[in-house]
Structure formats: C-alpha cells, structure tokens
C-alpha positions in Angstrom: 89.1 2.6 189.7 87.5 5.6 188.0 85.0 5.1 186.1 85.1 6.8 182.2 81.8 9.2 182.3 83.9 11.1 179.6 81.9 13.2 177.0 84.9 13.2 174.8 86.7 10.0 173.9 89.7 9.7 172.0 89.2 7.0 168.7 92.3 5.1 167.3 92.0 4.2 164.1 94.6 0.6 163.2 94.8 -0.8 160.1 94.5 -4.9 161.9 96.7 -4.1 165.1 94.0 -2.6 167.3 93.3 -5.6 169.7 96.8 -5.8 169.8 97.7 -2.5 170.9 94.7 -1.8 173.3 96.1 -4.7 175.3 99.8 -3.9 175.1 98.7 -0.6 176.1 96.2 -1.6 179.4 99.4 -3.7 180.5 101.7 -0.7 180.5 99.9 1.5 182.2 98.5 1.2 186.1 94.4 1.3 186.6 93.8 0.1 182.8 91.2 -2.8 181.6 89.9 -3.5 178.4 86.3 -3.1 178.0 84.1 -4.7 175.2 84.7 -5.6 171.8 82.6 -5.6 169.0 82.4 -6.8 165.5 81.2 -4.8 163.0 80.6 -7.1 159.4 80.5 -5.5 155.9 82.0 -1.8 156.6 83.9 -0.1 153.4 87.0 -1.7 155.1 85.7 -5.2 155.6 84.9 -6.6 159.0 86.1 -4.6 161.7 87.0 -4.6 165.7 85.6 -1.9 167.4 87.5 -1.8 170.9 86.9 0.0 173.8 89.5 0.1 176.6 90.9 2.2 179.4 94.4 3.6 180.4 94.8 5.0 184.1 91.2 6.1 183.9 91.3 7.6 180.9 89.0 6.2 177.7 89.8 5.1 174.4 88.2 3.7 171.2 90.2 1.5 168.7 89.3 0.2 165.2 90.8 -2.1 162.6 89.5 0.2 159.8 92.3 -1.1 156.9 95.5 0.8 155.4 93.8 4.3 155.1 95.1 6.6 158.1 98.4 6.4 159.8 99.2 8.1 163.4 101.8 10.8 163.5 103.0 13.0 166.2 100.9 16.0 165.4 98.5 14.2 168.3 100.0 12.9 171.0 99.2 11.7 174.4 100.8 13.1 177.5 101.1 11.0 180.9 101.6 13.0 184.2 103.6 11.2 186.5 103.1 13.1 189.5 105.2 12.9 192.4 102.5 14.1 195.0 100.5 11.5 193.6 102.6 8.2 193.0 105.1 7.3 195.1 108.0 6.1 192.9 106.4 8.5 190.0 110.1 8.7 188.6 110.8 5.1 188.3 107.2 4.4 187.1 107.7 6.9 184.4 111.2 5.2 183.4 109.3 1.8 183.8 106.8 2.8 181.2 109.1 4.8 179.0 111.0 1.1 178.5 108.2 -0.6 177.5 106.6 1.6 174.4 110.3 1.7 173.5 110.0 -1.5 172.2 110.0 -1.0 168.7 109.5 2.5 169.0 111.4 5.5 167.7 112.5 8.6 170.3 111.3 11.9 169.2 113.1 13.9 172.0 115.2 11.6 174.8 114.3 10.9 178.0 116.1 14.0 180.0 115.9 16.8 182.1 114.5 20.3 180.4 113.8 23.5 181.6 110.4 22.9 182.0 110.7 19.4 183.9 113.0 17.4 185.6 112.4 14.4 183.3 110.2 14.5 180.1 110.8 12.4 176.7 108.7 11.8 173.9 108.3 8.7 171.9 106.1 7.0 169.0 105.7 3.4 170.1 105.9 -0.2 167.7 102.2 1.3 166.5 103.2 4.4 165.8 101.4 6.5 168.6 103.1 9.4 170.2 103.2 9.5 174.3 105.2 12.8 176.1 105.8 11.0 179.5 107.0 13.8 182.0 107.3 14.1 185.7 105.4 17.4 186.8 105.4 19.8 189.2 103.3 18.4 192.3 102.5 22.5 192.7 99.2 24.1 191.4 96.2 22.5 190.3 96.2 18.3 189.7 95.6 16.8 186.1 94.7 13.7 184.9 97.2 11.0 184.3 96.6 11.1 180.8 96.0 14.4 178.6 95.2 14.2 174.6 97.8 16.7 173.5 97.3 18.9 169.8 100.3 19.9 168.0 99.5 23.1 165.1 102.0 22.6 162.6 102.6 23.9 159.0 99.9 26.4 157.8 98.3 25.9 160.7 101.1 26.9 163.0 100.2 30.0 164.9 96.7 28.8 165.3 97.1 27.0 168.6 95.0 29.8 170.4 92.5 30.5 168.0 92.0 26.8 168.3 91.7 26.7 171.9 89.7 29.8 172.3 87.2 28.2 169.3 87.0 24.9 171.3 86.3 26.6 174.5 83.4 28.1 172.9 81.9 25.0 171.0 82.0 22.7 174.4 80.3 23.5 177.9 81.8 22.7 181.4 85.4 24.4 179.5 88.2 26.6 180.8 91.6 27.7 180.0 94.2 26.3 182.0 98.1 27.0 181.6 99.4 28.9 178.9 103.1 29.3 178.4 104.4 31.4 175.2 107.5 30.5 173.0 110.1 33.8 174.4 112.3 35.8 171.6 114.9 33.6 170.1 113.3 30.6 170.2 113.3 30.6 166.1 111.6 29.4 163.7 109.1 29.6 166.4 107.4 33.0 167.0 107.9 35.3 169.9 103.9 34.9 171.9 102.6 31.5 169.8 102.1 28.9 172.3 104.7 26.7 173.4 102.4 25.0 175.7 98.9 25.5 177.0 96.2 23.3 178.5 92.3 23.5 178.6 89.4 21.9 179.8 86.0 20.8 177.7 83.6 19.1 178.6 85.6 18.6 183.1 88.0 17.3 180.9 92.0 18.4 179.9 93.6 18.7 176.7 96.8 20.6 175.7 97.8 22.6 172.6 101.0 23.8 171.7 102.5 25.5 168.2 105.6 23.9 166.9 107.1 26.2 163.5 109.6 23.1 162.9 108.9 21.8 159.3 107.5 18.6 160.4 106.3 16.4 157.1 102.7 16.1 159.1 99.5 17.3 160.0 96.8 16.5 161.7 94.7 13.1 160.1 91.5 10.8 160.8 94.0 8.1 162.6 93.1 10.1 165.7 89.4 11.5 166.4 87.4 12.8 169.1 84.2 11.3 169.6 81.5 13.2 171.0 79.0 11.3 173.0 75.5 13.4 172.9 72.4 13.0 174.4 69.8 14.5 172.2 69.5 15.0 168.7 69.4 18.9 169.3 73.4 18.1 170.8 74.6 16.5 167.9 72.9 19.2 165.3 74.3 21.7 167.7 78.4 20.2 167.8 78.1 19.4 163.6 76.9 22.8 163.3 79.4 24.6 164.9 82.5 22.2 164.4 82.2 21.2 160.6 84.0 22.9 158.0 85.2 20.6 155.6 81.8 19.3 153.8 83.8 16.7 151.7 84.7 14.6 155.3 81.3 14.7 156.8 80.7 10.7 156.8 78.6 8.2 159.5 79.0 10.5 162.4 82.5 11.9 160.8 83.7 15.7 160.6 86.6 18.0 160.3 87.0 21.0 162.2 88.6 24.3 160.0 92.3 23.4 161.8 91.9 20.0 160.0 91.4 18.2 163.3 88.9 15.3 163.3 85.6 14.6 165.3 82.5 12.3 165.6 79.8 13.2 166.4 77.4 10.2 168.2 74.9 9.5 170.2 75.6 8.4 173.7 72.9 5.9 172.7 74.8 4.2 170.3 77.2 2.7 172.9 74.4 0.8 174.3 73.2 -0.1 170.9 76.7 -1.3 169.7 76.8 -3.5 173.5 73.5 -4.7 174.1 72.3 -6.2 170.2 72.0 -9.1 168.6 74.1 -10.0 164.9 71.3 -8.6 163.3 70.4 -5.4 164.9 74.1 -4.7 164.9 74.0 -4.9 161.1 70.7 -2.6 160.8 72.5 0.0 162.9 75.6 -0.5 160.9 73.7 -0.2 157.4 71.9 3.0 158.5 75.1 4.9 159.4 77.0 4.0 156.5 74.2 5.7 154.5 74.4 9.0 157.3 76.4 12.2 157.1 75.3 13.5 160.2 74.1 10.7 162.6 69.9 11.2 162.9 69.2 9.4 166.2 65.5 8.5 165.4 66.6 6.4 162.0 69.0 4.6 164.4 66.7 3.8 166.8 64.2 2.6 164.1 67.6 0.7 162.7 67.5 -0.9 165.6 64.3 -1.5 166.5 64.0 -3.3 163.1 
C-alpha cells in the first residue's frame, strides 16, 4: 500500500455528498481507504466534513462546503490501467468504467482511438470527470491516477504557458509527454496541445487544449492544496501563484489561468487530526479571518 507523502493534494469541494462519494469512490478503485474525518462547526457554509481518503495510492480531500461550486469536466482525473502492471488491466478498466456509470453521463464512449486501444470518459452520479484508458506498457510508468487540466474558452491555447509557469513555481518538476493537435484538427489549432503531462513536486499531472465551445471553465469545486513546511514556503507559492486578489481567502488562491489552489501548512493536517472541539474551533476562527494562512497565528490558535 503506498503511502500519500504527496505535496500536492487534490480538494473536492460537495455541497452534502462528500462522505458519500469518498466511499463510493475507495470501493471502486483497488488500494483505496478512507482516512480521517473531521468536523469543522460554524464555517460560512455551516458545519462541514472535511474528508480525507485515498484512491490506488493517490490522495484526496473532500468537503461538504454548501451549493456554491459545481464540478465540471474542465478537471478531470485520468486512471492508467496498465497492462504491464495489472494483469486483467482491460477487464478492470471495463469493471470500473461500469460502476461510475451509475448515474453518470458519457462524455466520449468507451472505445478504441488512435491514441489507445480503449479510453472513455465519463462524469459520474457526482458529477466528477474520470478518462479511464488502457496505456501503452512502453516508456516510462505513471501513476494510476493523474489530475488532468483542460484550457478551454479564452484560455484555450494556454495549455503550455501553463505548464511551463507551473514547472517554474514548483521544485522536483519536469516535462513529460507532449503531443500537439496536427493540421485539420479544427477548431483546434495546428501546435496547441492535444495532450501533455508533467511532473511537480515527483508528482504527474496532464494538460491538454480543447477549442470546442464547452459552456465551462475552470472553478473552486476542484483545488490543489499545497502542503508547506515553512512559512517562507507558503509566502513563496502565494507569491508567485496569486493573481486574482478578489479570491485570496483562508489559505485560498487563483492562479492567472483561473485555476484554483491552497496554500497550507503541512502543520495543519496534524492540527485538524490531533485536537480537541475546542482547539479545532480556535484554528477554524483564525483562518476564516486569514487571506494568506500565517503559521505562527495558527499555532498560537491552537495553542490557545
């Protein structure tokens, strides 16, 4: 079972449904657990479940924040069934495939494409966007499960700039594949990226360009959160990645592609784990006040 040591952690935001979706979720997919729950009281949304959980050794954060943000395919996850990997990756992939159909919608069916012998992609009961595809055991392995971006609208075109800016902001990064949509692939334009994948922080994401007039973009129902370790880190990563001063709230920031992040001490995870009702609350109460999290107020929150 690998254990998540991941700097970069990919936050759900549900208006009541996360409990329910993290464990639908860890019983689709193989090497999955749920991991702790907490209860924050009093947020701008009421009480609220803050989950933590795992999918094939990949981590994730859920919360029941209310009605404000819904999840649309402009972020999406892929899932790598590899068959050098997994024995019956095929039927696993159709096995799983099945299950988020339940409810679901298809965005493209479950076929063979050029670029794989079997690939679909689908927006389960919740909402959330999966690309399952069997890859090509050749070249270098990735992770079960990549975070994948999707530039559309004004922001179509910008899928490089985007990765190259990324590459710069986080350490232990590096460019990956890159594919580019060929002549005649209109609307899209001849050299955007049709595919590409990266690496920040020892850990893959993808990007790709898509000139379809899709009625999204991206929104806060899907984050990134940042674990730091100093408050130097976090001053550094707000820095660099805010552009939108308007969205900057308790840890929260947009980058200038409109993508979300937050930006939070690793600290905070032991905070949230190991407190009692009331430090919980003091910790709670000092964010909400925060644009940019200050790790010494939260350890005097905490501290009481």
């Amino acid at each position: 079972m690998t254990k998540t040591n991941q700097t970069i952690i990919p936050h759900l935001w549900y208006d009541r449904e996360a409990n329910e979706a993290a464990e639908f979720y860890v019983s689709i997919f193989p090497d999955s657990r749920m991991k702790n729950k907490t209860i924050l009281h009093d947020t701008p949304s009421g009480d609220s479940d803050l989950i933590s959980f795992e999918l094939w050794g990949q981590g994730f954060m859920a919360i029941n924040g209310g009605p404000y943000f819904t999840f649309n395919p402009s972020v999406s996850f892929f899932v790598n069934f590899d068959p050098s990997r997994e024995k019956d990756a095929s039927e696993k992939l159709d096995e799983v495939w099945n299950k988020l159909s339940e409810g679901g919608t298809v965005l493209m069916p479950l076929d063979k494409y050029p670029f794989s012998k079997k690939y679909g992609w689908i927006q389960d009961k919740f909402g959330l966007s999966w690309q399952l595809i069997l890859t090509n055991p050749e070249g270098e392995e990735r992770p079960p499960i990549v975070p994948s971006t999707m530039f559309v609208g004004d922001k179509c075109g910008k899928a490089e700039e985007a990765i190259d800016f990324y590459l710069s902001v986080f350490k232990h990064s590096r460019m990956g594949h890159i594919a580019r949509y060929p002549q005649g692939m209109e609307p899209d334009k001849e050299g955007t990226i049709m595919f590409a994948d990266f690496m920040l922080e020892n850990q893959w994401f993808a990007a790709m360009d898509s000139a379809i007039d899709h009625k999204f973009s991206f929104n806060e129902a899907i984050s990134f959160m940042v674990y730091c370790d100093t408050q130097a880190e976090i001053d550094d990563y707000w820095d660099k990645l805010s552009a939108v001063p308007e969205s900057e709230q308790c840890g929260w920031l947009k980058d200038k592609f409109g993508l979300s992040w937050q930006i939070v001490p690793r600290e905070m995870d032991e905070m949230m784990a190991n407190s009692t009702p009331e430090q919980l609350a003091r910790v709670n109460e000092a964010t909400l006040k925060m644009k940019k999290l200050n790790l010494a107020e939260l350890e005097k929150a905490y501290k009481g």
